[in-house]
C-alpha positions as CSV (number, residue, x, y, z in Angstrom):
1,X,0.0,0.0,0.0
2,X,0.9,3.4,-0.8
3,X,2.7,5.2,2.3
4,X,1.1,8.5,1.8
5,X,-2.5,6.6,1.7
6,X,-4.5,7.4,4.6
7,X,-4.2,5.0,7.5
8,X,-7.2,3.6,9.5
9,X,-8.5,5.7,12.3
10,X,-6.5,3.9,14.9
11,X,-3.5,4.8,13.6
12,X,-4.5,8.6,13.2
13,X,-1.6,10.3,15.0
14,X,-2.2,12.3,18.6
15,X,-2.6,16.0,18.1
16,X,-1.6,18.0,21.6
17,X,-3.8,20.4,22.5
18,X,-7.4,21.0,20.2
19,X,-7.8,23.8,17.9
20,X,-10.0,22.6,15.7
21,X,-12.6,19.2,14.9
22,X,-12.1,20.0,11.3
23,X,-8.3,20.6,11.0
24,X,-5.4,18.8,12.4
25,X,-3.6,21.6,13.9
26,X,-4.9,25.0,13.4
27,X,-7.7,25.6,11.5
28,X,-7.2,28.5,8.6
29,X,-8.6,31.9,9.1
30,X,-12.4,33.0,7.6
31,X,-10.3,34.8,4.7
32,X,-8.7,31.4,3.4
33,X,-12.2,29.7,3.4
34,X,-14.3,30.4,0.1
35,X,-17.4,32.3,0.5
36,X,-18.7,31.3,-3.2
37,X,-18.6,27.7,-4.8
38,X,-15.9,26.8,-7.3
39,X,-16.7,27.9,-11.1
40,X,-17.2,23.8,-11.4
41,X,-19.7,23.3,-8.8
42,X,-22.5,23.3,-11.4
43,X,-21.0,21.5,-13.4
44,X,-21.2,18.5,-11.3
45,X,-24.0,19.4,-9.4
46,X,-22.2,19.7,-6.1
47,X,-24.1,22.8,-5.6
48,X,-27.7,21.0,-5.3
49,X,-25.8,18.5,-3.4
50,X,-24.2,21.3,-0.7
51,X,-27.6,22.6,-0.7
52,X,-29.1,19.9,0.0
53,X,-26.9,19.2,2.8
54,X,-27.0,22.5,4.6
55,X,-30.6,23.1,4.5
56,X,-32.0,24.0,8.1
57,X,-28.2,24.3,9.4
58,X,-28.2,28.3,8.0
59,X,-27.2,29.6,11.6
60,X,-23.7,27.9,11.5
61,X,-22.7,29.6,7.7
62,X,-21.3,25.6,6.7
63,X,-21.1,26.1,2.8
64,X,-17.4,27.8,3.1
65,X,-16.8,24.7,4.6
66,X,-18.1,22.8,1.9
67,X,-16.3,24.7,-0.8
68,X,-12.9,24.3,0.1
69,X,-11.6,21.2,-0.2
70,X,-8.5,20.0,1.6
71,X,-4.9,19.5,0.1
72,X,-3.4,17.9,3.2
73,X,-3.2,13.6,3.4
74,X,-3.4,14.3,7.3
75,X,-6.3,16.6,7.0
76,X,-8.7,14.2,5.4
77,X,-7.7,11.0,7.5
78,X,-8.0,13.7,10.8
79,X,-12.0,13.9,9.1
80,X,-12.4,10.3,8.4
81,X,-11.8,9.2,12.1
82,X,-14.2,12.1,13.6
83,X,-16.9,10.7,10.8
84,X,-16.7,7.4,12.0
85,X,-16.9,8.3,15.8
86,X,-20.3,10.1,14.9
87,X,-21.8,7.4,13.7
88,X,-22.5,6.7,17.1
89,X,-25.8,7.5,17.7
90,X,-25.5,8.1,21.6
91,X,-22.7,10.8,20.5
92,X,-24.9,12.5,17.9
93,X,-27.4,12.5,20.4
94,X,-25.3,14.4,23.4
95,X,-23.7,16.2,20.7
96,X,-27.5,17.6,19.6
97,X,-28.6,18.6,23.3
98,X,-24.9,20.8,23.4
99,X,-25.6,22.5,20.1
100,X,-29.7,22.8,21.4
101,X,-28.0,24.3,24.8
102,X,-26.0,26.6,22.8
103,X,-28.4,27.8,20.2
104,X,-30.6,28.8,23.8
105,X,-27.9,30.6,24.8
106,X,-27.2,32.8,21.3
107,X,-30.9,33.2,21.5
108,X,-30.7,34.7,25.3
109,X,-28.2,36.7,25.0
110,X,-29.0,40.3,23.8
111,X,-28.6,41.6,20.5
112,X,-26.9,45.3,20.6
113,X,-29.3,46.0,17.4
114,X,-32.4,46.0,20.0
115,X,-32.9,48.5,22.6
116,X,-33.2,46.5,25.6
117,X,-33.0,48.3,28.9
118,X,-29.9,47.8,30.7
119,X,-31.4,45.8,33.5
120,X,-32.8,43.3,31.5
121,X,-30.1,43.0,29.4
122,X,-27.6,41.8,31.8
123,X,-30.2,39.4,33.1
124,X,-30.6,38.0,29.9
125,X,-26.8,38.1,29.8
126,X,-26.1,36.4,33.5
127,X,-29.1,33.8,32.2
128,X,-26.9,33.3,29.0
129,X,-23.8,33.0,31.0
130,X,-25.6,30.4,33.8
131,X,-26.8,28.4,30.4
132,X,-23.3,28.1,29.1
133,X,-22.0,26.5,32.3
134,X,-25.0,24.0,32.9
135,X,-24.3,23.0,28.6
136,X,-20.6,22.8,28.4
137,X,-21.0,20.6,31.8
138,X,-23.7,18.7,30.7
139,X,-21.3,18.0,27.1
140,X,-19.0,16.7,29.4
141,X,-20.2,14.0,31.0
142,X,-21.8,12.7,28.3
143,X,-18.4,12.3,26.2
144,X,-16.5,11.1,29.4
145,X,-18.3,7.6,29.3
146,X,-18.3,7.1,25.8
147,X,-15.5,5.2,23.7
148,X,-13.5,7.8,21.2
149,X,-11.1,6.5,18.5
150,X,-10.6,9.9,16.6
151,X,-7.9,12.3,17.6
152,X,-10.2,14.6,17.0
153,X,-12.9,14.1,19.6
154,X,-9.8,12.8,21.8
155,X,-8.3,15.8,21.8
156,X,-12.1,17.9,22.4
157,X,-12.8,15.4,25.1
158,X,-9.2,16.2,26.7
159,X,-9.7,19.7,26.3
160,X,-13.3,20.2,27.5
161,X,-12.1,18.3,30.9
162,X,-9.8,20.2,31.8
163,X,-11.4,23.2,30.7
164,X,-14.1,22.4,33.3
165,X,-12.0,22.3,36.3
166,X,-9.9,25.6,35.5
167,X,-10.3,28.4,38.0
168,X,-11.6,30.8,35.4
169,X,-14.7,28.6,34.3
170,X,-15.3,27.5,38.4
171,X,-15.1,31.2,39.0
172,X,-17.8,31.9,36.0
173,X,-20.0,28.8,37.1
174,X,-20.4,30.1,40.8
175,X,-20.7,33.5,40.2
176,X,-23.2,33.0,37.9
177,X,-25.2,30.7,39.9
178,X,-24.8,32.8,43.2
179,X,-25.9,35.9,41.2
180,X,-28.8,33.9,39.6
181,X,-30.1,32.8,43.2
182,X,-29.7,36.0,44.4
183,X,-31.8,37.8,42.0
184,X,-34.2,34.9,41.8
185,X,-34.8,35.2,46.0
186,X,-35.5,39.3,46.0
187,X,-38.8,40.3,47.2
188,X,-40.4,43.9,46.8
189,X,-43.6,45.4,46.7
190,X,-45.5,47.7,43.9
191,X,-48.1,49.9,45.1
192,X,-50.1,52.1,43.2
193,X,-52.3,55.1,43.9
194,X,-54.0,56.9,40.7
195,X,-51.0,57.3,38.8
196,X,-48.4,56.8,41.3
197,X,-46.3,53.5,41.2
198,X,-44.1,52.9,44.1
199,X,-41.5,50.5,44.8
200,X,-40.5,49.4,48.3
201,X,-39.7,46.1,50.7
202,X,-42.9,44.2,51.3
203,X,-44.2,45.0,54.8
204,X,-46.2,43.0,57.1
205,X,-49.2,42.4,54.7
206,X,-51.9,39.6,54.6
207,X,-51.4,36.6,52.4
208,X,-54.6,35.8,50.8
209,X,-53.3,33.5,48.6
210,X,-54.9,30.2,51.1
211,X,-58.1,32.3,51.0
212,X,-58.3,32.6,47.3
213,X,-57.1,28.8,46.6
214,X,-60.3,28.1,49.4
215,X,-63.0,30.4,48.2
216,X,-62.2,29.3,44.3
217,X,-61.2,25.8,44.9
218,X,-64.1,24.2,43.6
219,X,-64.0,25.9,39.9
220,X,-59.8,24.4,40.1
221,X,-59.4,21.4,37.6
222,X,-57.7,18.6,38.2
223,X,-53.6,18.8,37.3
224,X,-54.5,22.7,35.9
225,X,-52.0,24.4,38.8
226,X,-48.7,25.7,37.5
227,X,-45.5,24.7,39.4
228,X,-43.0,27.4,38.5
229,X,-39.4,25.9,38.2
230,X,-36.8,28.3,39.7
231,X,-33.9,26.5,37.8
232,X,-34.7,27.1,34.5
233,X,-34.4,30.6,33.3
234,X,-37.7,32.7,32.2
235,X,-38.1,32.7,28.7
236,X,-36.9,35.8,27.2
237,X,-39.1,38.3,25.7
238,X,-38.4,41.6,24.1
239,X,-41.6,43.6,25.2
240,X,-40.4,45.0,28.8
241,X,-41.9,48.3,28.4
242,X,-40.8,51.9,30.2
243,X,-43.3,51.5,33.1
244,X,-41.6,48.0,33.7
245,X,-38.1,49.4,32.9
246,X,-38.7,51.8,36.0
247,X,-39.7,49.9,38.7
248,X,-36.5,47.4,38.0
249,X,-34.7,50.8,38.5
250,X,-36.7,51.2,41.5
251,X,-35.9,47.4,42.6
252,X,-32.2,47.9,41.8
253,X,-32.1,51.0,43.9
254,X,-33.5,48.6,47.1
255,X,-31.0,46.2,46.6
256,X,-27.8,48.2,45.3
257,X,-25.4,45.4,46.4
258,X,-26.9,42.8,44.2
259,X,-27.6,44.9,41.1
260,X,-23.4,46.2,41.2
261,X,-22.3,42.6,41.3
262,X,-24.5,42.2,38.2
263,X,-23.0,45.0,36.8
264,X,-19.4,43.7,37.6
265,X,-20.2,40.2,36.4
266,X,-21.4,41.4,33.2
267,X,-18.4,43.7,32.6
268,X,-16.0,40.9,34.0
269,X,-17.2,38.1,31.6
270,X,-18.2,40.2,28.7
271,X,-16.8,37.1,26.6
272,X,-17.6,34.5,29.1
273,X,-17.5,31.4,25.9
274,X,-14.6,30.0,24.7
275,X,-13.8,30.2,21.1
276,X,-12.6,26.9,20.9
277,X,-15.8,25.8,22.3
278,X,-17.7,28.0,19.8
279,X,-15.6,26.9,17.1
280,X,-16.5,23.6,18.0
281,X,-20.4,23.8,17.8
282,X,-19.8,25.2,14.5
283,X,-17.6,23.3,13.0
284,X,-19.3,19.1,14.3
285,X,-22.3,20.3,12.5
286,X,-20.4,20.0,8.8
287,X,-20.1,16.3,9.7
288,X,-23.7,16.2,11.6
289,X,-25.4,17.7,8.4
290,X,-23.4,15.4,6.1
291,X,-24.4,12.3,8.0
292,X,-28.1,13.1,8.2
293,X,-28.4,13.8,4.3
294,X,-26.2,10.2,3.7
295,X,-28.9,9.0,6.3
296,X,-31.4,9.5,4.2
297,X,-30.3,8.1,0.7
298,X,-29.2,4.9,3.2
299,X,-32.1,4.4,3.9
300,X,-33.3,3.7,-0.1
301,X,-30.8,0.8,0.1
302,X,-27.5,2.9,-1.3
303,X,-24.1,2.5,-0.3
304,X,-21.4,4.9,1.1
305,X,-18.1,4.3,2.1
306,X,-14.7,5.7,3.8
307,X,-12.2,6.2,0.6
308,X,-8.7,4.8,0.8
309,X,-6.6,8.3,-0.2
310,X,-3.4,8.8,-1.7
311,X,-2.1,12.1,-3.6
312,X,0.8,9.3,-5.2
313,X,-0.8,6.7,-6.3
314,X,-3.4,6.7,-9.5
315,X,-4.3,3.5,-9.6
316,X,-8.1,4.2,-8.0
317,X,-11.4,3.1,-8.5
318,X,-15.0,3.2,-7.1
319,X,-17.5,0.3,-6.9
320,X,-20.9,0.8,-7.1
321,X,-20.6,4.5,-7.2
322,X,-23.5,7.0,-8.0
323,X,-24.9,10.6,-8.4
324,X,-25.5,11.9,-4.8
325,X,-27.3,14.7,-6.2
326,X,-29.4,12.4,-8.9
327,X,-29.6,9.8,-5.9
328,X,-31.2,12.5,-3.3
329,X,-33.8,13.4,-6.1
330,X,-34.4,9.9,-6.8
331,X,-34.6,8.5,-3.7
332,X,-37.6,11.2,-2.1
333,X,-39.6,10.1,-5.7
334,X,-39.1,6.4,-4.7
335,X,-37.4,5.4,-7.7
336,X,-33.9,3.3,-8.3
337,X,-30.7,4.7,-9.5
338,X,-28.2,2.7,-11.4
339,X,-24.8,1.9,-9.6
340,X,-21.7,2.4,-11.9
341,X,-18.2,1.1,-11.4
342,X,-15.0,2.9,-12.2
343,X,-11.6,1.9,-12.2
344,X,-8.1,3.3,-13.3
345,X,-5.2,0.8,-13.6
346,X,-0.9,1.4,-12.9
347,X,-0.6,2.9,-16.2
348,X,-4.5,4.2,-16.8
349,X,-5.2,7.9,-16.7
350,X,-7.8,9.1,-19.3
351,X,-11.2,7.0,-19.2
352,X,-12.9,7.8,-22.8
353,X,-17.1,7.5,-22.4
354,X,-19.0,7.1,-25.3
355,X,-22.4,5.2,-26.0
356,X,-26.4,6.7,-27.1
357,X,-27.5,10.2,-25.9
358,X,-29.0,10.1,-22.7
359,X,-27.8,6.9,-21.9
360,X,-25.8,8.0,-18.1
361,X,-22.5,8.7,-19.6
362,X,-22.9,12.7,-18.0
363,X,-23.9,11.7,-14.8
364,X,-21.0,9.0,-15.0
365,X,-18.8,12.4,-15.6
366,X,-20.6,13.8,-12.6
367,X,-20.1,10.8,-10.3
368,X,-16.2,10.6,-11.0
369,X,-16.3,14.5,-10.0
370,X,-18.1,14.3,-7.6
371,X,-16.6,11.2,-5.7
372,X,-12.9,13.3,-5.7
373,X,-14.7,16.7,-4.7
374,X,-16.2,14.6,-1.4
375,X,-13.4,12.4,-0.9
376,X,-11.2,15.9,-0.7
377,X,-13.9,17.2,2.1
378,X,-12.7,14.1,4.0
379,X,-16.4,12.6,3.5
380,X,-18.0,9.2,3.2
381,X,-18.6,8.5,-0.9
382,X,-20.6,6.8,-2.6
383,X,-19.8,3.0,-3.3
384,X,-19.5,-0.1,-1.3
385,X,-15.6,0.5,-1.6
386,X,-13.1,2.9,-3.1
387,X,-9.4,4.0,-3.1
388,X,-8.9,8.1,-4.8
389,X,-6.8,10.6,-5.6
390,X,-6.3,13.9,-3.7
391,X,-6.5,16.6,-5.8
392,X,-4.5,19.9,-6.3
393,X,-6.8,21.4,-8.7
394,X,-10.4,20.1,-10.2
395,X,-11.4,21.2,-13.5
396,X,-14.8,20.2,-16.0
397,X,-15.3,21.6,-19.1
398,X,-19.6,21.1,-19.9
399,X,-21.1,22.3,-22.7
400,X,-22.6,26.1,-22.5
401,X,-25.7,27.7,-24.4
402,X,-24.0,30.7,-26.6
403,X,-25.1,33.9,-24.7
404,X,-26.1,36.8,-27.5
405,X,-23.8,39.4,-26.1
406,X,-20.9,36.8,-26.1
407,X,-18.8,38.0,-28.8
408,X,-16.8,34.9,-29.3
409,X,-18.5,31.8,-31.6
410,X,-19.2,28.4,-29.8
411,X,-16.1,27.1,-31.0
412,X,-14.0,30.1,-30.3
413,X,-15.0,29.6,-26.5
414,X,-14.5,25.9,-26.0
415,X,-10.8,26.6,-27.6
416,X,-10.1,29.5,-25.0
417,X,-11.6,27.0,-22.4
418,X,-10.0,24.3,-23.0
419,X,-6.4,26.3,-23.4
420,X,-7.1,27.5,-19.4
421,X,-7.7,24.0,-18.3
422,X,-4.7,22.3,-20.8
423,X,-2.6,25.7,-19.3
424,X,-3.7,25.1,-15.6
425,X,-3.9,21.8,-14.9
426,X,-0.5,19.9,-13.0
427,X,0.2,16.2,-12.8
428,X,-2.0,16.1,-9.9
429,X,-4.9,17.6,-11.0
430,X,-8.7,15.9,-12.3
431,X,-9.8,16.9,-15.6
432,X,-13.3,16.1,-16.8
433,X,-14.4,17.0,-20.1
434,X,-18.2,16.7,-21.5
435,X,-19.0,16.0,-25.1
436,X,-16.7,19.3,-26.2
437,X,-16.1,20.6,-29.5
438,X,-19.9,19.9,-30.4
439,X,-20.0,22.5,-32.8
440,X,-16.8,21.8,-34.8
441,X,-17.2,19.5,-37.9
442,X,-16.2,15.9,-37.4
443,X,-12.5,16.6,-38.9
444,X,-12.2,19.4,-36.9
445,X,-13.3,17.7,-33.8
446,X,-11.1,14.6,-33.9
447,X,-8.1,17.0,-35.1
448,X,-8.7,19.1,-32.2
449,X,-9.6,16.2,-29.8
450,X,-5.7,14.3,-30.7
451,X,-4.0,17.5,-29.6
452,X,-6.3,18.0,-26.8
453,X,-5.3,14.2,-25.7
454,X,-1.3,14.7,-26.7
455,X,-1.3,17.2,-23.7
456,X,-3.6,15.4,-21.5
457,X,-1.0,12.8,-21.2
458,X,1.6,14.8,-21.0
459,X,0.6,16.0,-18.1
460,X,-0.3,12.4,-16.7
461,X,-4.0,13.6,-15.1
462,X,-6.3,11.6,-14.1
463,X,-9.3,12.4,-16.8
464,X,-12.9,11.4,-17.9
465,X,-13.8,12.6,-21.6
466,X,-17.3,12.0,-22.5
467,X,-17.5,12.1,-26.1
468,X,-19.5,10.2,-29.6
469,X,-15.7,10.8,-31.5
470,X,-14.3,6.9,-30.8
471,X,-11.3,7.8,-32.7
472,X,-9.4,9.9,-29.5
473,X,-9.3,6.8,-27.9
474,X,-6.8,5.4,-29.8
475,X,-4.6,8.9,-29.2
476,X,-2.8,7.8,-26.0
477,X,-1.7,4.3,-24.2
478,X,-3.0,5.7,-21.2
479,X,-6.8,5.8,-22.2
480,X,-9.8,3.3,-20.8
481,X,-13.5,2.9,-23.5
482,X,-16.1,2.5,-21.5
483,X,-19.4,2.5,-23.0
484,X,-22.9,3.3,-22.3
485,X,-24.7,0.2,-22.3
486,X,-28.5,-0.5,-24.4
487,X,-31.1,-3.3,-24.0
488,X,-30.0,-5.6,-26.0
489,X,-32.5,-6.3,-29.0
490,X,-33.8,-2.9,-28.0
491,X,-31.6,0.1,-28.9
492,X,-33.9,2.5,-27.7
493,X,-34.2,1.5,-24.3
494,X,-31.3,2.9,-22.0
495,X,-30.1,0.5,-19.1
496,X,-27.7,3.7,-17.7
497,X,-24.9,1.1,-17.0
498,X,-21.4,2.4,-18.1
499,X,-19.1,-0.5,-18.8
500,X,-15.4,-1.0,-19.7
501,X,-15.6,-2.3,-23.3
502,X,-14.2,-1.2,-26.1
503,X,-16.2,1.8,-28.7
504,X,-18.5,0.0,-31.0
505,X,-18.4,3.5,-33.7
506,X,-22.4,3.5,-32.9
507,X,-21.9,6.5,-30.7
508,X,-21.7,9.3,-33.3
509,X,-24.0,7.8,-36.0
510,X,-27.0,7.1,-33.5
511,X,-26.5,10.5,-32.6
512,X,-27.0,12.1,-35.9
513,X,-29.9,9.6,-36.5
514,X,-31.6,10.6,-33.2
515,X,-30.9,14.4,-34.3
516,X,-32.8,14.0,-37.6
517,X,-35.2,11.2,-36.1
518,X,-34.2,8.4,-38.7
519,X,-33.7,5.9,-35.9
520,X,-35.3,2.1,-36.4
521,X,-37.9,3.5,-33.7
522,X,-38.4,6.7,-35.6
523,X,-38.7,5.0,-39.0
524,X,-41.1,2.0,-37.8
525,X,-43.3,5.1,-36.2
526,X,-43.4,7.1,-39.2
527,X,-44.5,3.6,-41.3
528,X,-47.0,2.7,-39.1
529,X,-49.0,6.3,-38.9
């Protein structure tokens, strides 16, 4: 096996100290993360699929996550190994009440945009605080009894213990909870007369609460009485009006001591979370969001798999690979999606695609795409079992409608195309190309298509041309046919398998026939009307 392959989880080396559950070592900056997809992403419909995938999880901004793939061996095993730990379900679920805890807390704590009064603001702030502790606890004990084999979540666990028994968090978890009783146990009194409101220590007063629970006892229900629960904070609302506003200033002037230790705790723990436990809440829900959209296509009987990864070795394949953005569609309308294999041999590099119009070989293009893209995120991919190639750069090349302001001719603009990918591209990139050259005559095309093939080997990239010109694949010794298979007796029905076999020449003459509808099917339709 190839040394720089990616070793199973076990053997994932220790990190010291944790930074990040995405990175081994420290994570890169916001700026090094893409905000928009890569010009490809349509192309192979990764951007239905990331779409897919973050849907509901807006609040933790994952697509920048999604669109930058990794270049490090290290990197993708460090994913692999916390992927495999969450698919523990008793892990997901502790890891779901944390990020329920801590989507409370953003919720509780104010927002500068609103105009909250400064009283109930630092409640809502010490109640944000109080939360924090009770989670980041709570997160704690649930991962100390659990079995970790990742160095990622080792390295979280390891962290997050001794985080809890530093003097800074003891000293945030007591004052908060001293502060909260405090405030919680303060009794005063509002009196009223006409349109004076007073605030002042209750005085000996009769209760009547026994007489009112006696005199309308009999209307009670059974079960209707309210227990309020002193350890769970008040749910926070925005409407304290000015009237309300005052008589907390009126409380806070009865009970000055309190209200200045709120004022101190709030200016002493104005960042009471720790980024690295922020960072973390964002950054487990890539692989949480991942996991429950695989979930789902699971569940329609489709396999996904951990990916054997090497950026030295191209002798890769896939087994029973598929579309995951066909496969998502397919599977919510209850139909079946055709499994593909794909494989690349020691001296293999350019697998040549040809067969009938809509007959799969695109969404083969899509799948080969697609599996490297995920397999670079350091994600499960489709397929019972696979072994690929990391990346440095990923380039397709589909075919475009002509745009009327574009002043350059079809053909003008697959050349200049093509000449950035042919210019770009490094030994260690993926190239796919998608029935190009279309508009070129046939001479043209297969003239074109030889030069286009002489660099392509050159270069020694791993490469999937979809094409009807059979002739290219004679161009190179490092080319694969496969072929887009038919019913056999019945060459208009489509089974969507692509095979390794070798170009039958049907490929460009069916499609001229289908263009101009002279097909055996088209003929015996026109007869028979």
């Amino acid at each position: 096996m190839d040394q720089s392959a990616i070793s199973r989880p076990s053997e994932v080396p220790v990190i010291t100290g944790f930074q990040s559950i995405l990175y081994h070592g420290a994570p890169p900056g916001e700026s090094a993360l893409r905000d928009q997809p890569p010009d490809y992403f349509v192309d192979l419909n990764l951007d239905q699929v990331v779409d897919a995938v973050t849907t509901g999880k807006e609040e933790y901004v994952l697509k920048p996550f999604f669109y930058t793939p990794l270049r490090n061996i290290a990197h993708v095993g460090y994913r692999q190994a916390v992927l495999r730990d969450l698919e523990n379900a008793l892990l997901v679920g502790r890891i779901g009440a944390f990020a329920n805890g801590m989507r409370s807390i953003r919720q509780r704590l104010p927002n500068p945009q609103n105009t909250y009064y400064r009283y109930q603001r630092e409640r809502f702030f010490l109640e944000a605080a109080e939360m924090y502790c009770r989670v980041v606890v709570e997160l704690g004990k649930g991962l100390r009894t659990l079995e970790l084999q990742s160095a990622g979540l080792h390295a979280f666990r390891d962290f997050l213990t001794g985080y809890l028994s530093s003097p800074a968090f003891l000293l945030l978890r007591e004052e908060a909870g001293a502060l909260l009783a405090d405030l919680s146990g303060i009794e005063y009194g509002v009196y009223t007369r006409e349109l004076q409101v007073q605030v002042r220590r209750p005085g000996p007063e009769v209760d009547y609460n026994e007489e009112i629970e006696r005199l309308f006892g009999k209307f009670k229900r059974e079960g209707t009485r309210a227990q309020l629960d002193r350890s769970e904070p008040r749910e926070k609302t925005d409407g304290m009006n000015h009237v309300e506003a005052r008589i907390l200033e009126g409380v806070a002037t009865l009970f000055p001591g309190i209200f200045q230790r709120l004022d101190e705790f709030c200016e002493r723990h104005l960042a009471f979370m720790d980024e690295r436990i922020v960072r973390f809440d964002r950054e487990i829900q890539f692989y949480i969001a991942y996991l429950d959209h695989t979930g789902k296509i699971k569940e329609g009987g489709l396999p996904f798999c951990y990916p054997e990864m090497s950026d030295k070795d191209k002798e890769i394949f896939d087994a029973e690979g598929f579309d995951l953005a066909l496969a998502y569609k397919l599977t919510k309308e209850g139909q079946r999606i055709v499994t593909n294999d794909l494989s690349f041999g020691r001296q293999e590099r350019i697998i040549v695609v040809t067969g009938p119009n809509q007959g799969g070989k695109t969404t083969f293009s899509r799948t080969f795409g697609q599996l490297h893209y995920l397999a670079a995120l350091g994600l499960t991919v489709p397929g019972v079992r696979a072994k690929l190639f990391l990346f440095d750069r990923l380039f397709t090349h589909f075919e475009r409608a002509e745009k009327a302001k574009d002043l350059r001719s079809k053909l003008e603009d697959d050349l200049v195309r093509l000449h950035d990918i042919l210019t770009g591209a490094t030994s260690r990139s993926v190239v796919i190309l998608n029935e190009i050259l279309s508009s070129a005559t046939l001479q043209d095309a297969i003239y074109l298509s030889g030069k286009i093939m002489e660099r392509i080997d050159q270069l020694d990239a791993l490469c999937v041309w979809v094409t009807f010109i059979d002739e290219i694949i004679w161009k190179s010794g490092k080319t694969v046919s496969m072929v887009s298979e038919m019913e056999p007796g019945n060459l208009a029905v489509r089974t969507f398998k692509v095979v390794r076999k070798p170009a039958d020449g049907l490929a460009y003459a069916l499609a001229i026939a289908e263009k101009y509808r002279v097909t055996y099917h088209d003929l015996q339709k026109r007869l028979s009307s």
